[in-house]
C-alpha positions in Angstrom: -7.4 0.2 -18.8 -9.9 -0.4 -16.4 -10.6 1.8 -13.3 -12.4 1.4 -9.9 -12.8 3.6 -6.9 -13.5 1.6 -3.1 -14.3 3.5 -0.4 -13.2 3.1 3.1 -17.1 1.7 4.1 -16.3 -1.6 1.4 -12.8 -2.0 3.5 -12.6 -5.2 5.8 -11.7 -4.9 9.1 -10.2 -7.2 11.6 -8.7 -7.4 15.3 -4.9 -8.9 15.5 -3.2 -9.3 19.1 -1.7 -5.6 18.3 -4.3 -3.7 17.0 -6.3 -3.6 14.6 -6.1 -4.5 10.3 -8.1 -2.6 7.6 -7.7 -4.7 3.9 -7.6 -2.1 1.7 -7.6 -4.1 -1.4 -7.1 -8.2 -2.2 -6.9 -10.0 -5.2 -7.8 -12.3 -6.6 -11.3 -10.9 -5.2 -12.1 -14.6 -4.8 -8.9 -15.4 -2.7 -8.9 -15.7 1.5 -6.1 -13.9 3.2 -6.7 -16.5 6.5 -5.7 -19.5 4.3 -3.0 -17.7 2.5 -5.2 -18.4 -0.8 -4.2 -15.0 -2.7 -1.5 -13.4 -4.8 -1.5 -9.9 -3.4 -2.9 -7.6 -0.4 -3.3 -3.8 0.8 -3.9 -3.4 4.0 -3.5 -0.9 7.0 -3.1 -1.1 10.8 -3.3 0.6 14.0 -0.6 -1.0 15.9 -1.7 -0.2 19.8 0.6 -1.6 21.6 4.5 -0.2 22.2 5.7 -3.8 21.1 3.8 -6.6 18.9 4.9 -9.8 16.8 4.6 -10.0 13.5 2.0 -12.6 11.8 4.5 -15.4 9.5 3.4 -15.7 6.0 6.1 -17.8 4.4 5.9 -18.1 1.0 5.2 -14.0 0.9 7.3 -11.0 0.7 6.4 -7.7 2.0 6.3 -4.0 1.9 5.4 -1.8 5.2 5.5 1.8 5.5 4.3 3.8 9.0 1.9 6.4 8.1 2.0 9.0 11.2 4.8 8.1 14.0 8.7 6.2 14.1 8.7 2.6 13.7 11.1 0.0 14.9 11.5 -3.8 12.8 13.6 -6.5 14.1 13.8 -9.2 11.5 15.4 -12.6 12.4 15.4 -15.2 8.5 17.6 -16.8 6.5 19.8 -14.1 6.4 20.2 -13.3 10.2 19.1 -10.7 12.3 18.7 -7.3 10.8 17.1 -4.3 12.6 15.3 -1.1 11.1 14.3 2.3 12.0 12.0 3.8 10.1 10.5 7.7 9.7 7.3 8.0 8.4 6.7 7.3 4.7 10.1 5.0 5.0 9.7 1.4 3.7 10.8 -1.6 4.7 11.2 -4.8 2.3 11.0 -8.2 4.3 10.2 -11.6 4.1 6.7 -13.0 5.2 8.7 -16.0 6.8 11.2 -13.6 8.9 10.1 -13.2 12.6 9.5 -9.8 12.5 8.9 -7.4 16.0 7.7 -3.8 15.9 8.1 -1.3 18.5 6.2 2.0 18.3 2.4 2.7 18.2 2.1 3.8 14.6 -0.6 3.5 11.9 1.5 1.3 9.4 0.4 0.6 5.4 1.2 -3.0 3.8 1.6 -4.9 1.0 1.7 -8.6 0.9 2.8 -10.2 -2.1 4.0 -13.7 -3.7 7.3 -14.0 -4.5 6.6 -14.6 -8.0 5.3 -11.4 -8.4 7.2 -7.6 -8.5 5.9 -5.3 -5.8 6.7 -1.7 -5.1 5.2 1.0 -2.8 6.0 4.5 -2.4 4.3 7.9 -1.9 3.4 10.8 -4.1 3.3 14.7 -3.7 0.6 17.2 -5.2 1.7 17.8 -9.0 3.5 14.1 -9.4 2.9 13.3 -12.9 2.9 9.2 -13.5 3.8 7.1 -16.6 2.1 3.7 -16.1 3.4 0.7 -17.4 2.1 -2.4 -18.9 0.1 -4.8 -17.5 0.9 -3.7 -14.2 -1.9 -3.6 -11.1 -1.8 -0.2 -9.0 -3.6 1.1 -6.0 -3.8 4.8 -5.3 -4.9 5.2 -1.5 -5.5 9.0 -0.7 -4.0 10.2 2.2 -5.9 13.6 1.9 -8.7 14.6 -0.2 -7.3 15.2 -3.9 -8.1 14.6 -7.8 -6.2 12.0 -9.9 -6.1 13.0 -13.3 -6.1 9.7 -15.8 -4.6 9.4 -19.2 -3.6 13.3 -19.4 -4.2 13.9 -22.7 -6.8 17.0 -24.2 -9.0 14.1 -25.7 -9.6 11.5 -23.3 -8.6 13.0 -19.6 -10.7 12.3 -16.4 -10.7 13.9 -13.4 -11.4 11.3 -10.7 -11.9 13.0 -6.9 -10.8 11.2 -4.4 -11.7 11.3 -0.6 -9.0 10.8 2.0 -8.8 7.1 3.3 -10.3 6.0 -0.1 -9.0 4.2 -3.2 -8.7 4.1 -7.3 -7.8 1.2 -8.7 -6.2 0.8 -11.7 -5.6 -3.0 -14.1 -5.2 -4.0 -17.7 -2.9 -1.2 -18.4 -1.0 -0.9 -22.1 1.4 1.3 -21.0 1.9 4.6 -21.2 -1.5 6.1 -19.6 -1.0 8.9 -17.1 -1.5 9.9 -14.0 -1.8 13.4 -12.7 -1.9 13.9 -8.8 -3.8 17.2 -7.9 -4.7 18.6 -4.7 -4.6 21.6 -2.3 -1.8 20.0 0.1 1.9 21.7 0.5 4.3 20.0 -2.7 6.5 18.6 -0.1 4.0 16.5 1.8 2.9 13.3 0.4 -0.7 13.0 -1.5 -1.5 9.4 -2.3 0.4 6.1 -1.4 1.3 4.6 -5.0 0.8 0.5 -4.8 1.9 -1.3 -8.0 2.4 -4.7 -8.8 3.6 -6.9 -11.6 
């Protein structure tokens, strides 16, 4: 298992007609999000404007949650037109190729991913306790300041601080490693945003 902490000041950011994108995390570390050369990406956005299009990304699926207020999706694919309200910390699972509209300011978080691969997203509270699973990527992004606990066990435990807005990440997991989120916050509100992918 190998493990890697980025802080917000090694983020990228760039301007879209709504707002503006923050890549939390790409890989292959090699790969260029512009030419659609990569298998997976983190990112997150402040959406400024009360209605904004979507980029396309066929051959992608996606993951968006808002972070702070409501947000309104209408999707228009394959499959017809299909509209979404979400609360904060909802997700939404899409196609890159749908036209997608938002409605809402919000700060939204993202995962882009190829089709090939399994991707989930979700959040966890102060005291979640987290069985990893082989050979699967993750990508804890701190929403507030808190401590990840790895592995869990008397012998090999680390305690790994984390600031808000920053991120561990974890690869080459065997399975069975764990994770232990600790922090001051309330149990009900969430800690860390849980990226993993397959």
């Amino acid at each position: 298992m190998n493990k890697k902490i980025i802080s917000q000041s090694d983020y990228q950011v760039s301007s879209w007609s709504g707002g503006e994108t923050t890549e939390v995390f790409l890989f292959p570390p090699s790969g260029q999000y512009e030419l659609n050369k990569f298998d997976f990406r983190i990112s997150t956005a402040k959406v400024a404007l009360n209605e904004s299009n979507f980029s396309s990304l066929p051959g992608y699926k996606r993951i968006i949650m808002s972070l702070d207020n409501p947000l309104e999706l209408h999707h228009s694919g394959k499959k017809g037109f299909r509209k979404e309200v979400l609360a904060p910390f909802q997700t939404d699972y899409f196609c890159g190729s749908d036209e997608t509209k938002s409605f809402g300011k919000c700060t939204d978080f993202n995962l882009i991913y190829r089709p090939n691969l399994g991707g989930e997203m979700k959040t966890k509270q102060t005291g979640a306790e987290i069985t990893l699973k082989e050979k699967v990527f993750y990508v804890y992004f701190a929403l507030e300041n808190c401590q990840l606990v790895v592995n869990g066990t008397a012998v090999d435990e680390e305690i790994i601080d984390i600031k808000k807005g920053d991120s561990l990440v974890i690869a080459d997991t065997l399975g069975g490693e764990k994770v232990k989120v600790c922090s001051t916050i309330e149990e009900h509100l969430p800690v860390v945003i849980e990226v993993s992918v397959r």
